[in-house]
Structures are given as structure tokens and as C-alpha cells.
N, C-alpha and C positions, 0 to 999 in steps of 0.2 A: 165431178169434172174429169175432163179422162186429156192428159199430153202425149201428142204424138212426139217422139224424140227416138234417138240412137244415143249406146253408149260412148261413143269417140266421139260427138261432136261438141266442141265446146260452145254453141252456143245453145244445146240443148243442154248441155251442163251448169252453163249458168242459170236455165230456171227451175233445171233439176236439184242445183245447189238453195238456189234460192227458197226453196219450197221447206229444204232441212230448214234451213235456218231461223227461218220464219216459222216452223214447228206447224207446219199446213198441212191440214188432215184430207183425206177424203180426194185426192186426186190420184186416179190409177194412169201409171206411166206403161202407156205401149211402145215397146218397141219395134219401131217402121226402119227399112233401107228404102231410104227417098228414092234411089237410084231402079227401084221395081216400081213405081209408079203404081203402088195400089189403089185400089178404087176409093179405100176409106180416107188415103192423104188428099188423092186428087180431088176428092168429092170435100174434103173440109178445108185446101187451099191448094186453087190449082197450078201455084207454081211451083207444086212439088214439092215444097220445103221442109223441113222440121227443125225449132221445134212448132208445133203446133196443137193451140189448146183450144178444146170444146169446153163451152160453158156448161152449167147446169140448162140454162136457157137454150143451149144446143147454137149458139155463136162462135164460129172459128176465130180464134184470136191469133196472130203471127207479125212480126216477126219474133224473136227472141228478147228483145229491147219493149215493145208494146206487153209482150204478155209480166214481165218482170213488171213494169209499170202499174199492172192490173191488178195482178194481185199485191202485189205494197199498198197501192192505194184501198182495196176491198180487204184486203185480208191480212193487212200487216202492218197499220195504222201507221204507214208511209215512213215506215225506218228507212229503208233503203235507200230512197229519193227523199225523203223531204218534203215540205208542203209545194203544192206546184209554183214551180218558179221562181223557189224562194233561194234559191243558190247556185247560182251561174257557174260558181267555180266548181263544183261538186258535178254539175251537168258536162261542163267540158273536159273533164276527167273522166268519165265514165264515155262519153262519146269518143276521145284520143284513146282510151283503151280498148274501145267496140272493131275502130280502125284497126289496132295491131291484131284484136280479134281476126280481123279480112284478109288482112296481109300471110298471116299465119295459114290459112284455110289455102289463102291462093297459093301461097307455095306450095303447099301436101299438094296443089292440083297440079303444080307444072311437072312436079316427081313423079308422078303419076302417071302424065304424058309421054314420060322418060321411056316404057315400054313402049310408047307407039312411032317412038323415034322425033316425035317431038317436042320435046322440052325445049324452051327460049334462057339461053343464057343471059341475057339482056333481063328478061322479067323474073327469071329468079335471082338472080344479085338485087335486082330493085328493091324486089320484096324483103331480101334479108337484109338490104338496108335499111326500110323501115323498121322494119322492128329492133334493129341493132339503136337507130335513133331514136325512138321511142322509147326506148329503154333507160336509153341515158338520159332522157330526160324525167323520168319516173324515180332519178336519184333526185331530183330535185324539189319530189311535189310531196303533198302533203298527203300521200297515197299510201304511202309506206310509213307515216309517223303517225297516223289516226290510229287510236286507241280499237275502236268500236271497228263493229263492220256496215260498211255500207256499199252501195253499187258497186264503184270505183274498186274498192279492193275485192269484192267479190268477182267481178270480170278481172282483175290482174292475176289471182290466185287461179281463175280457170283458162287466161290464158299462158301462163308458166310453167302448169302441168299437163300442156297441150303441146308448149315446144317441146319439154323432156319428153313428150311420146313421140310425137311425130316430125320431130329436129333435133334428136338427140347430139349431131355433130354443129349446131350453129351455139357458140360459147358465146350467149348474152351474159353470163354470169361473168367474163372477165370486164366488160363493161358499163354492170351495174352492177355491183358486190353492196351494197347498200341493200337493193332492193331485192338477193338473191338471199340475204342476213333474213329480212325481213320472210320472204318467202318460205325459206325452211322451219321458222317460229308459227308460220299462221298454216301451213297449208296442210295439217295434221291433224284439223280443227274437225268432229264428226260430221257435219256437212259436207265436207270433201273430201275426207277419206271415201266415206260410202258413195259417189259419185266419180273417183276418178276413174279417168279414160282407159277403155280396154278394147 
């Protein structure tokens, strides 16, 4: 199997992480910039995205959330998610953290605009207040107090070393110190050392 991905993106990160973790062999990670619109992204999904994973059967698989799903269920005897649908709480925690994932992405884009003279004050305060509440609410869930790893904390650990890269000045850490405690214990784990953001 071959994943199209980048090393900054955290949501090519999460199935780059997830691949260590699940100790998955035999998938070579290329790295594409979605942003050059090569023939091999365009031609395996034409909305440009990454990550994006070719099967053995030569099926493009994407979003970021579908291919994790793909392989836990083929290749990782459903650790990550769980039998299908058999825990709602687990799915909406993993989906509430895919969000901060968006939030996080849209703001690196409005900083980005900043060069072209247009950055929206309005939608980056929005963005950084979701993720500021999103946070605070992540003292509260059982995201940070699971033993084990599962979806949920694997997208929170790749989105936490996504802010420290790319929002080094937005302090989530003064209002989620619970889950900033938790953070510095898990996120040193070999799966995510060898995958964080550069």
C-alpha cells in the first residue's frame, strides 16, 4: 500500500501515527505538497488532499478519519475504534477532537492569508476560541484518563503537537492543565516521536 501524506499535517499524522502504533508493515509513505497538485494526488483523489492511501487493490482511500477506520478494522483488529458502533461515546470524542483538528488547520490558513493582506479578525478569534473550548472541555472526558490508546487520544496527542508547531503563542495549556499533564506523559510515546510535525 503506498499513503500519500506531508510531514506537517496533522491529519496525515494521525494515520501516519496510527500505522506505528498498530506496528503496520508494508505501507510506503510518500511525501506529496497537495498545494502542487501532482498528477499522482490528483489522479488517486481529485480534491487534492492528503492523507491519501492506495490500496493493494489500487483503491484510493481518504479522508484521514475513513483510512484510520480501514485499517483498524483490516489491520488492527479494531483497537482503535472498537467493534462498529458499539461506542458512541468513543465516536464522539474522536469526532469533537477531528473538529479541533479543522479549527487548528483553519487558523494556520488565516495566518497564512496575513501575507496577502487578508487575514479575518473575526475568524481567527473564532477559531482560537474553539479550540480554547474544546479544550476545556477535554479536562473533563475520559480522553485524558484512558489507560490504553485509542482514536480519541491518538488525534488529541496529534492535535497538541500541531498547536505547539503551528500556534506556539495560543496558551491552551493555561486552560487545560489536566490535559496539558496528560499530554507531556503520552506524547513521547515511539509512534509520535517518529511522526512529529516538521
Amino acid at each position: 500500500m503506498k499513503l500519500l501524506c506531508s510531514q506537517a499535517s496533522p491529519y496525515a499524522r494521525c494515520v501516519r501515527t496510527l500505522i506505528r502504533y498498530l506496528s503496520i508493515k508494508d505501507i510506503e509513505e510518500v511525501t506529496v505538497n497537495p498545494f502542487e497538485n501532482t498528477a499522482e494526488l490528483l489522479d488517486a483523489n481529485p480534491l487534492g488532499q492528503i492523507p491519501c492511501l492506495i490500496t493493494n487493490d489500487g483503491i484510493a482511500l481518504y479522508d484521514s478519519e475513513v483510512i484510520m477506520r480501514y485499517l483498524d478494522a483490516e489491520l488492527g483488529e479494531e483497537q482503535m475504534f472498537g467493534m462498529a458502533n458499539s461506542n458512541w461515546v468513543l465516536q464522539r470524542q474522536f469526532s469533537m477532537i477531528k473538529g479541533l483538528i479543522d479549527s487548528a488547520v483553519k487558523l494556520r490558513q488565516e495566518q497564512m492569508r496575513e501575507d496577502e493582506g487578508l487575514r479575518s479578525v473575526f475568524w481567527t478569534s473564532r477559531f482560537e476560541q474553539a479550540l480554547l473550548r474544546g479544550l476545556m472541555q477535554m479536562e473533563h472526558q475520559t480522553v485524558i484518563t484512558q489507560a490504553t490508546v485509542q482514536a480519541p487520544q491518538l488525534a488529541l496527542i496529534c492535535l497538541l503537537d500541531y498547536m505547539d508547531f503551528r500556534h506556539p503563542g495560543l496558551d491552551w495549556r493555561k486552560v487545560a492543565p489536566a490535559t496539558a499533564l496528560w499530554f507531556s506523559e503520552m506524547r513521547d510515546l515511539p509512534a509520535f516521536v517518529e511522526t512529529r510535525p516538521h
